[in-house]
Structures are given as structure tokens and as C-alpha cells.
N, C-alpha and C positions, 0 to 999 in steps of 0.2 A: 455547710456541706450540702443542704438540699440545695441549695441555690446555685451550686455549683453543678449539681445534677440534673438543673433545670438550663442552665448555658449549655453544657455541650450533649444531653442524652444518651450520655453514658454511663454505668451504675458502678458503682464508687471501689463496691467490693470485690475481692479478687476468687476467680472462680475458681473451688476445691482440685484437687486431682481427681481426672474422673477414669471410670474404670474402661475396660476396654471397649465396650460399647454401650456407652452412653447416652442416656435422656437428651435428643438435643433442647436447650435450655430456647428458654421464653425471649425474643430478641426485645431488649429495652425500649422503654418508650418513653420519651421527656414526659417530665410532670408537668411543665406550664405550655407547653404548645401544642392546644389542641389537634386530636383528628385529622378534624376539617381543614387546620390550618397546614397540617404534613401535606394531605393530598390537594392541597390547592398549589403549594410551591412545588411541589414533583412533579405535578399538570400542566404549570407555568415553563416549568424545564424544559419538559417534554415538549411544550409547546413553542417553545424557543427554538430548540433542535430542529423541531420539521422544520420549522421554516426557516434555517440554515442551508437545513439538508435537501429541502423538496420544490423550495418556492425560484422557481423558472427555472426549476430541474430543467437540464438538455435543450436550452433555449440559444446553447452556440455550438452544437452536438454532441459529439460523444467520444472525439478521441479519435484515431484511426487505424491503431492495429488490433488493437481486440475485436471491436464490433464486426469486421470482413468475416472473422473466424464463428463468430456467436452465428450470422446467417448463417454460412456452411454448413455449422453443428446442426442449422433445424432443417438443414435437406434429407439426412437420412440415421437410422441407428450407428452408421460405419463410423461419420463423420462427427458423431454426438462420443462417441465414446473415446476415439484418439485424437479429441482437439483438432480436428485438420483445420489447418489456416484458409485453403481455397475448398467452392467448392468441389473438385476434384479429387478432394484428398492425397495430393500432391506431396503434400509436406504438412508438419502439423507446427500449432503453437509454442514458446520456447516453456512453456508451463504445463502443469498439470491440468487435467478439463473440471474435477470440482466447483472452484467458484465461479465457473462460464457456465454451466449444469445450470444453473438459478439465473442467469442470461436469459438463458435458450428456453427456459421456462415460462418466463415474465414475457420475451418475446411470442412465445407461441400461444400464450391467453390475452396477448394486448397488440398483437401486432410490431413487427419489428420494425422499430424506430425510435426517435433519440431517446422517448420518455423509458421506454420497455426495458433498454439497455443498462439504463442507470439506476435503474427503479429498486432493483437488489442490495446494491450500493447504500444507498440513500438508508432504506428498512435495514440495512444493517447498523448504519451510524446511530441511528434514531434509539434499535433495541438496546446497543452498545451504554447510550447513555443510561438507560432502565436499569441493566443490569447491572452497571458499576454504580449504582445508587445501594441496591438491596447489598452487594458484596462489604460496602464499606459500613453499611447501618447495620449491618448483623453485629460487629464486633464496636463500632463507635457512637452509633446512635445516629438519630434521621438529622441532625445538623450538618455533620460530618461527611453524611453521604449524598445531601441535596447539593453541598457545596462540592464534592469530588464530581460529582454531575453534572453543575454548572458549567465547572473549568474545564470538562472532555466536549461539551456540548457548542463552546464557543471554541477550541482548541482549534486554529487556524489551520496546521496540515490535515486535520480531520476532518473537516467540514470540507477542504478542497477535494480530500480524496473521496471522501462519500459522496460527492457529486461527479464523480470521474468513472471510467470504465475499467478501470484497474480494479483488482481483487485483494487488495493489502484491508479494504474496510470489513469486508469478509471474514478474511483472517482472523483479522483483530476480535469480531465478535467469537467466533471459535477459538480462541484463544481463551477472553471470556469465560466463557462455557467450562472451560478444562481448567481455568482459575477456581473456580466453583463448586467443580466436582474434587477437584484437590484441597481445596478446603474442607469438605467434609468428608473427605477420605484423612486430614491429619487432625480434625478433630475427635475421630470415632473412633480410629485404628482398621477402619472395615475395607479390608482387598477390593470390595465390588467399584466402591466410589474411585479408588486410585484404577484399577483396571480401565473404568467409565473415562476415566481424566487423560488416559492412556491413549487411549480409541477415539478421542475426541481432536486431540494434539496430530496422533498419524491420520485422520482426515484434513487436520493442516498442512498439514506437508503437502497433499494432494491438491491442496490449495496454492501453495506458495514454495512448497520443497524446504530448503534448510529454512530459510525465515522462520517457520514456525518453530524450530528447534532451539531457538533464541533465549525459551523460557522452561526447556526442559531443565537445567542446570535448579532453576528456582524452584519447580513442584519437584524435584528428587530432593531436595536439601529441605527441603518445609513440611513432608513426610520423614526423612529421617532423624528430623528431630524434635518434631514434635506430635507423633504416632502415641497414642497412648497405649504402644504395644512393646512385648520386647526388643531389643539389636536382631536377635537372631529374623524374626519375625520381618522386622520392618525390611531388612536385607533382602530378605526372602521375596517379599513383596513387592518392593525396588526391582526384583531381578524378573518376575512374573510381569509386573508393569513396561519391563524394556523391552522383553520379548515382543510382548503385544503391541506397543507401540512401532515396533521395524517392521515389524507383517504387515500393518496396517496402514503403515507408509508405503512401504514398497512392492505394495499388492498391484497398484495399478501400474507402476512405472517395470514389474516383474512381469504383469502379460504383456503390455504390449511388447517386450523383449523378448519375448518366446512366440511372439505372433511371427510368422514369415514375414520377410522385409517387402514380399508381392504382393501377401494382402492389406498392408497399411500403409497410411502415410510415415515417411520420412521423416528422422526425429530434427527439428529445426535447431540450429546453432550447435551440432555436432561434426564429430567425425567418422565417426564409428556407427550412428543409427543407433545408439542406446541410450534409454532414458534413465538407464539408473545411473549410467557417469556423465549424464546429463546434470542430473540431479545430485553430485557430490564434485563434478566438476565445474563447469561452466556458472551454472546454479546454486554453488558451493562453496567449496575450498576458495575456486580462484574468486572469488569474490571480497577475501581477507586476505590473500596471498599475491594478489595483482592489480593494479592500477587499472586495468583496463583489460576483463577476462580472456587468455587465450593471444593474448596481443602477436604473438610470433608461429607460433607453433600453427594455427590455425589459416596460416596464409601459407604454408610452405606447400610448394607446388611438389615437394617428394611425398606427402603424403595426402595427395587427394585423387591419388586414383584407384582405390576400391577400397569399401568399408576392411575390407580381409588386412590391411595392412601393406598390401604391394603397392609397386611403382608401377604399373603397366598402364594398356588403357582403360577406360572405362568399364564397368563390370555388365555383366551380358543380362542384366534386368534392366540396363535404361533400353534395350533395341525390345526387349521381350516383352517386359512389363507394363501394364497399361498406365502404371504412375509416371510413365515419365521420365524425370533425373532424379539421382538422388546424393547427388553432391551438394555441400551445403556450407558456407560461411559463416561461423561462428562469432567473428569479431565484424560484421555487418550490421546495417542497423541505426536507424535512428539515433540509438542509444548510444553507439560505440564510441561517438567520440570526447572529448572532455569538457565539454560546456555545461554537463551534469553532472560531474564529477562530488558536486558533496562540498569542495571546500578542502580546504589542506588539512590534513590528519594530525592531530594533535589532540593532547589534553581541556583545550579550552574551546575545541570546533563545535560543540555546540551552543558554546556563549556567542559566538563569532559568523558574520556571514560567511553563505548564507542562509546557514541550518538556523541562527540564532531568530529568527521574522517568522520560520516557520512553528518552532515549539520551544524556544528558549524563553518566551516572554515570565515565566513562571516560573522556570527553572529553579532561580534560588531560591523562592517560597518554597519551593518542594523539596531540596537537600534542606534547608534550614527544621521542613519540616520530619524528615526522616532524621534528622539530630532529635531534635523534641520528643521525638516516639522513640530513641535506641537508648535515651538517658532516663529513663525510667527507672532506676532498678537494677538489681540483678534480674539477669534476664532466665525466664521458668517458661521454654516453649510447648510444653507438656502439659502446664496447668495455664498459663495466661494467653486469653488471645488474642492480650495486643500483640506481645510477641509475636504471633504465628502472624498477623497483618503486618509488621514488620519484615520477617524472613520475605514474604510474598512479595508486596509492594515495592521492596527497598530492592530485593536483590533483584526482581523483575527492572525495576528503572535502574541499577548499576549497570545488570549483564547489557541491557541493549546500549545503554548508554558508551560503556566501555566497547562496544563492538563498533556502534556508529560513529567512534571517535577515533577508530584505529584502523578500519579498512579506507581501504587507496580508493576504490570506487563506489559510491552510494548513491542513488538518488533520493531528491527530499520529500518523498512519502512515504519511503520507506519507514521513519519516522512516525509515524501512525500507528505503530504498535507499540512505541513506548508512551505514548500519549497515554490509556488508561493510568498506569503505575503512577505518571507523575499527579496528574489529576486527584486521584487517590491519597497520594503523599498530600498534596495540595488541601483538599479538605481534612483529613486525618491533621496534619499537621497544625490547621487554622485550634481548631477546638484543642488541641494538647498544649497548644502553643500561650490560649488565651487560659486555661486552666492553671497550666505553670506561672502565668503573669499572674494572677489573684493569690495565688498559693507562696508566692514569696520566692526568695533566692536567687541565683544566678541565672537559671534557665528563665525567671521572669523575662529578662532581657533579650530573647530570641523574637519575642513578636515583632519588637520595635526594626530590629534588627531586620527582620524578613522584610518589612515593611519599606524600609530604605534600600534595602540592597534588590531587592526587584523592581522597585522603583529606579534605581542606576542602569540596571540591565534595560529596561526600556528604555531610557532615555539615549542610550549607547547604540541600542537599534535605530531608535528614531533620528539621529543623526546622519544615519546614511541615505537619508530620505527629506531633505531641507525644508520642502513644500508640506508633506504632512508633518513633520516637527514643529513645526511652525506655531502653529494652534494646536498640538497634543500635547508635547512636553509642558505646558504651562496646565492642561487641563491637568493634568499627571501628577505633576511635580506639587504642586499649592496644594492638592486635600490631602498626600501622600505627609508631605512635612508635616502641614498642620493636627493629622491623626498620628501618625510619631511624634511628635510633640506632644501631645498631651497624653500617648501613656505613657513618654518619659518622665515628662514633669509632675503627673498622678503618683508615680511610684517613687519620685524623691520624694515626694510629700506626704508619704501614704501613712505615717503616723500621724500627721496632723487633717486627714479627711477622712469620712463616713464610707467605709467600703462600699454599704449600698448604694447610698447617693452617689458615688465615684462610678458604678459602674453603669447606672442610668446615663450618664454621657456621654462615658468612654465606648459604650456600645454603638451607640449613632455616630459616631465618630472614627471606630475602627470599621463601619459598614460604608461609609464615603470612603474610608483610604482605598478598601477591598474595590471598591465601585469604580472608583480612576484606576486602579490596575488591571482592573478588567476591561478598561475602553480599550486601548489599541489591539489587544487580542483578537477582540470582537470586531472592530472594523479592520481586521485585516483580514480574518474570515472572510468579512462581506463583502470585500472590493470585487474578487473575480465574478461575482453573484452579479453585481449593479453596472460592472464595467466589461462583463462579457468580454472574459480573456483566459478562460478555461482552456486547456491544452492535451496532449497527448501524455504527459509529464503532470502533474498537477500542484501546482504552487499558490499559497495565496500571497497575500498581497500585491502590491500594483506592479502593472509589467514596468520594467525596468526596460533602460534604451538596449536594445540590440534583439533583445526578445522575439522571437516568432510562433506566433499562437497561431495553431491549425486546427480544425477539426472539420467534420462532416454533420450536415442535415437530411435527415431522410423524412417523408411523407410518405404517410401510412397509404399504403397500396390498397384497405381493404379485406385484402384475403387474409389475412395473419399471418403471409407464409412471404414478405417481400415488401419492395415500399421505394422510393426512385431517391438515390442519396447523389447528391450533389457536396463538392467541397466548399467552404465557408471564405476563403480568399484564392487565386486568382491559380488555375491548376493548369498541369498541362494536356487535362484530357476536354475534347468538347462532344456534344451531341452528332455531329457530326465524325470525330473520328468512331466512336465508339459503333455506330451504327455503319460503318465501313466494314468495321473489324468480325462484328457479326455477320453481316451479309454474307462477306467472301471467307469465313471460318472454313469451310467445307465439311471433309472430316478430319481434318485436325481436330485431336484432343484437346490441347490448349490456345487458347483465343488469342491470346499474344506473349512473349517474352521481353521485358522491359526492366530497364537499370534507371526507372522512374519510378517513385513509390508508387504498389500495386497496388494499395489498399479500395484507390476511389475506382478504380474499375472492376474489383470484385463487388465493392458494393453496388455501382451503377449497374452491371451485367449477372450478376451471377453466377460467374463463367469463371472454370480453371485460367489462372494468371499465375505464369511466371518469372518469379522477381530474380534478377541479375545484380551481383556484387552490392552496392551498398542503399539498395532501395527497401531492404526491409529487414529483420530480423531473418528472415525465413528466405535469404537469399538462395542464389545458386551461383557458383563462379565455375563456369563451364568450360573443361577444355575442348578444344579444336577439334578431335574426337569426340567428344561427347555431343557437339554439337552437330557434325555430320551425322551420327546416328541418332538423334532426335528428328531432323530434315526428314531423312532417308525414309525410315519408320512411317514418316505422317501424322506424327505427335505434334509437332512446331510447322508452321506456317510464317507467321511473324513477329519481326521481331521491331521494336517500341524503341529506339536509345536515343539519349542524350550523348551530342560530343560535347557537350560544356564540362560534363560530369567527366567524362572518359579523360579528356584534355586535363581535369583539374587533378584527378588520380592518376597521370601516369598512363602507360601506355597498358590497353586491356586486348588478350590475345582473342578474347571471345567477341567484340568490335570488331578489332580487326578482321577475323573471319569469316562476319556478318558482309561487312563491306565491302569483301572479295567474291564474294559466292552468292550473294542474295543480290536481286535485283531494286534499285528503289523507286518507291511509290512516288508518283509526283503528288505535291501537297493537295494539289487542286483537287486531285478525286476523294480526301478525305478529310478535308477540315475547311470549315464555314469561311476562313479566313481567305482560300485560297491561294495563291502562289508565296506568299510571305508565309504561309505557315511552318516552311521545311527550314526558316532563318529565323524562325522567332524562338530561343533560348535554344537553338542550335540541336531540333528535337525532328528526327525524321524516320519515317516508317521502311520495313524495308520486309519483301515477301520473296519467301526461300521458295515457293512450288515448285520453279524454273533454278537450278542449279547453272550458275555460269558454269 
């Protein structure tokens, strides 16, 4: 029994019922590994992570629709508080401003550029792993939780997303956070911690909107039953907690809704300019509900002419208002179409590409281990806490797991939030696993078991991958057998060997198998790192043929307030158009209108940029009207288009109007290339001052 309590650091005996606010109890510590030796492998962790997460941080930039919006936010308070996308405050991001807030901060103490951008990111992956160390060694012991730390620290969609300019690593750590405080809100019974867990979750949402709500299912059900309080009580509690959690979500998506539609930007990917059916539709529902958000509704030309709901024309703030248009494309975007789709929805889509290369490499070590942890016993969530790491962990990695397997459209970083839970399961499950194997019986059989059947799953990935198969699957496959193998064949023979002696072996031996299942995770973390093919999207392992990896480089300008970005492969804007476009702006509001991604010329300029049809998330699909009354006003000057794009989509009436009524630029006065520049991807400028 001590020796058992010296393997996995968890104390044998089962804690009393405690009363309703309770002593919290002394968190265990192995008797044979020292101190020194915890804080050297939590150091080593730690120090594995940064440099997953930091080392040549933004060395292929940062992505391109977030970063336009992070400058923006640092031009003025307007612009910092409603996310605006340009800066103009035109239109704003399809998200909440929360995790850009920590953006805009890093850039405004380090200068905006790639490092500043991702630097948040990064510091959240890094704390993320700290914190899922102490969460799993409160209730397991420091083996349990160096190894749940291991496995989030090398977790391939989370090392790609913590180096990327998305806010899902953010999340995650706030997520965390409200993991933590609900834990000791269901061990104590005390309202303050579930309120704290409450108020933590609806600044998630602020972060990411429904995502965060992924794990509310799990802290209400992990408080209701294991609250060392009464039903009436916990309910009570439960209902005080929801409250505060909807205020505290829809606090900020509630002012800007009540703010005039004059004084702010335009809520992006709507139709109506509201962020709260922003936030339960587009950002929501249809997310589980639809293949591809808004697919029909959001293109019909009967309702896009005034937020009020009528057909008519344009509403009397795009001639009045200094923002401009406020018509908007919801189903535009980068994103819209199905090349990111997730994978076909199914019960086994996270075994299977291409979710299965981003966080399935472990997968069955983690079910196998949530088996190991649920067969314990009658289960006493009141008094035992493994139980309560159970409810937590298990139903944390079921809910997202069952969501991420059942919605029509996902991207694979989304993914990133369930990465703690399985991680967790993952080391929880190693020490339960290897305790039930010494301890005799049926469940002994689950190690061996994990052991091979994670070993298949990789090797089922790596097959779609012939070149690195090649030399993986053998490095994989040989210590994998060879350490199932010998604890099978120890425990047919376990009458006839010295349990101590047996396990002096078996140990070295289950820490090879554990060591090959941890290669290919680990270097598929670290391809996009070494092979610099980081994206808007963030994926690890190797780009696959068809792939298109973009991003932007900016150099630090200096002032902290700006910085000269350029695009990282071959764009359609040059030094030369852009400093045309400026010259003759006049007093036009916006610098130009363009059905070419806007992002590199908010970055290069500064300058309100308006995106057309499917150049951004934060399009605008402008009728015929609305674009005479932009003209007219002296808000638009010119307009940027692609007829490759126009040609490949069909015919666009707001082209066609262009190319009626505006005059065109000849290439020669605005691009280095001269005369060939108005035939090169069929991209020509065209200036409305002069109405034909």
C-alpha cells in the first residue's frame, strides 16, 4: 500500500463527508519523489511549452483578419471598445472585443507587430499548462498532473492555436479559471466560488460567445451533485449562478445594442446590426444547426434593405451618417466556404480526418482513462474527489466532444477547448490505470489495452501521411508492443514474480511505451514551428497539397502606435497602388472599396477600407442605391475590384455599377508594373469623383 502511494501520489484513503464549509484539506504529496524532483519536471514542462508556444513566435506573421482590427482598436477608446474592424469604425469584428482587449494591450506596450499580437496567445497556452497541472494534483497527486500537463503542453491543435491570433487559447485559459473556481465552489458548498465560476464563464462568452457555454452543462451538474449543501440550496445556487452568468455575458453585446446605430460601428456578419442575435445566431444556434451559418437567408436580396426589416432602399444613415454603409454579408468570408468544414459529422469524426492529426492522437488513452476513473466504486460525489474530477473532466471532454462531432460546420481549433479535459483524463487515467494493473482484476487489463489502442490510432493517422509514416510508425509501433508486452506477460505470471522486482522494470518500460506515443503529437506540434506554414486558420502538422498559407509581417514602426505590414506571398496590392490611393483620397471617408481581401491594406495604411461581397468576414454587398448614395455623399471615391472574383461568383450588380458610372484609372498612374497591371489577375481601379 505505501508503494503504491509512492507510484501514483495519491492518498489511499477516502475523504469523510465534510460539512458545509469545510477545512480545505492538505493537497497530497508522493512519499518517494522528492520536492526538488516535482519542481524540476513542472520547470522542464513549463519549459517545453514556451518553447512550443514562443520560440519564433510570429516569424511568418499573424494571421490576417484579426490583427487589421487589434490596430484599429489602438486608435481610439471608440474603436477599442466595439471591436471595429477598420480604422474608421465602419463595421466591427464578427466577435466580442475581450480577448483583442489583451491584443491591444501587448501591442500598445511592445509596439504593434507580429510578436505583440501573438504574445497573449502564447502567455495564455504557457499559463494554461500551470494551471491544468495544480487542478489535476489537488485531487491525484503531482504524477497525475505533470503528465495531464505534459499532454496539453505538446497537444498539437494547442500549440498551433497559441501561436496564432485567434482567441480560442484565451478562452481556454478562462475556461480554466471557472474550472477552478467550480471546483471549489463543489467542494465547499460556498455561493461565492460558483458566483466567481459564474462571472468568469460570461467573460467567456465575451471572449468567444456560445463556445464558452460548451462547459456550462459540466460546472452546473458537478455543483449539483456534489455541493456539500442541501437540493434546495444547491438549486438555489444554480439559479443565483445563471443569473449572473447571462448579465455578465450579455452586458457587452446589450450596450452596444442600445448604442445608436450612428455612433458605432456596424455589427459584422449580420442583418439586423445586433450583437445579441449575433451572438445566439450566426455565433450560435446556426452553428449546430447549419452546415455553413446563415447559407440562404443572408444572401436574399428581400431583406437587405434596412436593418427595420423592409424592402425599400437603403436606410437614410448610409447618406447621413459618418460610418458609411451599413449593409453586411454574413455568409462572406474567408471562412464561408467548405474547405474548413471539420470533416463529415459523425460519431467517429474525431478519430478520423481531419480532426483526428489535430487532437485525436490520445484520444483512446483518455476514454480508456475516463473508464479507469468511473469504475471505481459506487460513485459518493459529496464525499469522494475523485468523483467530482470525474463529473468535471469526463463530462467536460464528452460535452465538447459530442458537440464537435455533431455540428455540420467547425473549424479545427475550435478543438482547443477540449484539449484540457482530455489531457487531464490522459494523465488521471495513466496513474488509475497503472494502480488498477498492481492491484489485480479485470481493470488491470485497461493499461495494456490503452497502450495498443492509441498506438492504432496513430498509426491510422500516420498512414495518411506515407512520408512521415515511414520512419514514425516503426519508432511507435516496437516500444508500444514491446511495453504491452511485458505488462501482459508480467501479469500472466504474476504469481510466479516478485511484485517489487516486477515493477522496477515494468516501470522503465511503460515510460518508453508512454515516450513513443508521445512522438508524433509532439512533432506535429512542431512542423508548422520549423516549416513556417502558420495561417489564418491554424492547423498543425504538415501542409498538405492544395493548402494555402497566408499571413502578414509588420516592422515595428517605433512609435508603439503602428509598424509597415506587408503580405507574406504574392498580394494584390503594391507600394505603388497604395500611395496613389492615398495621394488622390481627398475628402472621401474611405480610401477605397474592394472585393479583394481588405485586411493588407488596413494594415499597410491605416485607413478606413471597405470590403465588398466575399473579401472579408466584414463584407458589405452594396445595392445600386446604396452605392449611388455613398458616391454622392463623398464617403467612396474608389473602388479596388477583381473581375476574376466577380466572373467566378456570378454576376455582382454592385460591379456592374461600378463599371457604368465610375471612370477607370489607367494601370500606369498606379502600380509599379504599369500598363500590364489592369490584366494581371484581372484587378483594376476605378474612381467615382466624375459620375459618367
Amino acid at each position: 500500500m505505501e508503494n503504491e502511494q509512492a507510484i501514483t501520489g495519491t492518498p489511499t484513503t477516502r475523504p469523510q463527508t465534510e460539512p458545509e464549509h469545510p477545512i480545505e484539506p492538505r493537497e497530497p504529496e508522493p512519499q518517494r519523489l522528492p520536492i526538488i524532483g516535482q519542481r524540476l519536471a513542472l520547470f522542464g514542462i513549463l519549459l517545453l511549452a514556451a518553447c512550443m508556444d514562443f520560440y519564433r513566435l510570429g516569424q511568418d506573421g499573424f494571421g490576417s483578419y484579426y490583427p487589421p482590427a487589434v490596430r484599429s482598436m489602438m486608435d481610439n477608446w471608440h474603436n477599442f471598445f466595439f471591436a471595429a474592424y477598420d480604422p474608421g469604425g465602419i463595421t466591427s469584428l464578427d466577435k466580442p472585443p475581450v480577448g483583442f482587449w489583451f491584443q491591444v494591450l501587448s501591442a500598445k506596450i511592445f509596439g504593434f507587430n507580429t510578436v505583440s499580437v501573438l504574445l497573449p496567445q502564447a502567455l495564455a497556452g504557457v499559463l494554461s499548462v500551470l494551471l491544468l497541472y495544480f487542478l489535476v494534483r489537488r485531487h491525484f497527486g503531482v504524477v497525475a498532473g505533470l503528465l495531464a500537463a505534459l499532454v496539453l503542453a505538446i497537444s498539437p491543435i494547442s500549440v498551433a492555436t497559441n501561436r496564432n491570433a485567434t482567441i480560442d487559447s484565451t478562452l481556454t485559459l478562462c475556461l480554466l479559471l471557472g474550472a477552478w473556481a467550480v471546483m471549489r465552489a463543489a467542494e465547499s458548498g460556498r455561493l461565492r466560488w460558483l458566483l466567481l465560476s459564474a462571472l468568469i464563464v460570461g467573460i467567456g462568452f465575451n471572449i468567444k460567445m456560445m463556445e464558452a457555454y460548451l462547459v456550462v452543462p459540466t460546472f452546473g451538474l458537478l455543483y449539483l451533485l456534489a455541493a456539500p449543501t442541501s437540493m434546495k440550496k444547491r438549486v438555489l445556487h444554480l439559479a443565483l449562478a445563471l443569473l449572473v452568468l447571462l448579465i455578465v455575458s450579455f452586458s457587452w453585446a446589450a450596450a452596444v445594442d442600445l448604442t445608436p446605430a450612428s455612433q458605432r460601428p456596424y455589427v459584422a456578419s449580420t442583418l439586423d446590426d445586433s450583437e445579441i442575435n449575433l451572438a445566439l445566431g450566426y455565433d450560435g444556434i446556426e452553428r449546430l444547426t447549419q452546415g455553413k451559418p446563415c447559407l440562404q437567408a443572408c444572401n436574399s436580396s428581400a431583406t437587405r434593405g434596412n436593418p427595420g426589416g423592409g424592402q425599400g432602399g437603403p436606410p437614410s444613415s448610409l447618406v447621413t451618417s459618418p460610418r458609411g454603409t451599413i449593409t453586411v454579408s454574413p455568409n462572406s468570408g474567408p471562412g464561408s466556404n467548405n474547405s474548413f468544414s471539420g470533416g463529415t459529422p459523425g460519431p467517429l469524426r474525431l478519430f478520423t480526418e481531419p480532426l483526428a492529426e489535430q487532437s485525436g492522437w490520445l484520444l483512446p488513452l483518455a476514454l480508456l482513462g475516463l473508464v479507469a476513473l468511473a469504475w471505481q466504486g459506487r460513485p459518493r460525489p459529496r464525499e469522494d474527489r475523485r468523483v467530482q474530477s470525474l463529473l468535471l473532466w469526463g463530462m467536460w471532454l464528452l460535452s465538447t466532444g459530442i458537440f464537435f462531432s455533431a455540428a455540420p460546420f467547425i473549424h479545427e481549433y475550435y478543438l482547443t477547448i477540449m484539449a484540457p479535459a482530455l489531457a487531464a483524463l490522459c494523465g488521471i487515467g495513466l496513474v488509475m490505470m497503472w494502480r488498477d494493473y498492481r492491484a489485480g482484476g479485470w481493470r488491470g487489463w485497461l493499461l495494456p489495452a490503452a497502450l495498443l489502442l492509441t498506438a492504432v490510432e496513430q498509426i491510422v493517422i500516420l498512414t495518411t501521411y506515407p512520408e512521415w509514416g515511414l520512419w514514425m510508425i516503426p519508432l511507435l509501433t516496437i516500444p508500444c508492443l514491446l511495453a504491452a508486452g511485458m505488462l501482459i506477460s508480467t501479469r500472466l505470471a504474476s504469481r510466479l514474480t516478485d511484485q517489487r522486482k516486477a515493477t522496477r522494470v515494468l516501470l522503465p518500460a511503460l515510460a518508453v511505451g508512454l515516450v513513443a506515443l508521445a512522438l508524433a503529437p509532439t512533432v506535429w506540434a512542431a512542423i508548422p514551428i520549423f516549416q513556417g506554414n502558420e495561417s489564418d486558420l491554424p492547423m498543425a502538422g504538415p501542409v498538405q497539397e492544395g493548402q494555402v498559407q497566408q499571413s502578414q509581417t509588420c516592422s515595428h514602426s517605433g512609435n508603439g502606435t503602428g509598424g509597415q505590414c506587408t503580405h507574406s506571398v504574392d498580394g494584390p496590392f503594391d507600394p505603388a497602388q497604395i500611395h496613389y490611393l492615398e495621394e488622390h483620397q481627398g475628402h472621401a471617408r474611405v480610401l477605397v472599396v474592394t472585393n479583394i481581401d481588405a485586411d493588407d491594406l488596413i494594415l499597410a495604411t491605416n485607413k478606413p477600407v471597405m470590403p465588398l461581397d466575399e473579401a472579408s468576414y466584414s463584407s458589405y454587398p452594396l445595392t445600386t442605391s446604396e452605392l449611388a448614395s455613398l458616391v454622392a455623399s463623398g464617403t467612396v471615391r474608389f473602388f479596388l475590384l477583381s473581375l476574376v472574383a466577380e466572373s467566378r461568383n456570378g454576376p455582382d450588380l454592385a460591379t456592374s455599377w461600378v463599371q457604368q458610372h465610375c471612370a477607370t484609372v489607367p494601370p500606369g498612374l498606379y502600380s509599379a508594373e504599369g500598363a500590364s497591371a489592369g490584366t494581371n489577375g484581372g484587378i483594376q481601379l476605378y474612381d467615382c469623383v466624375l459620375l459618367h
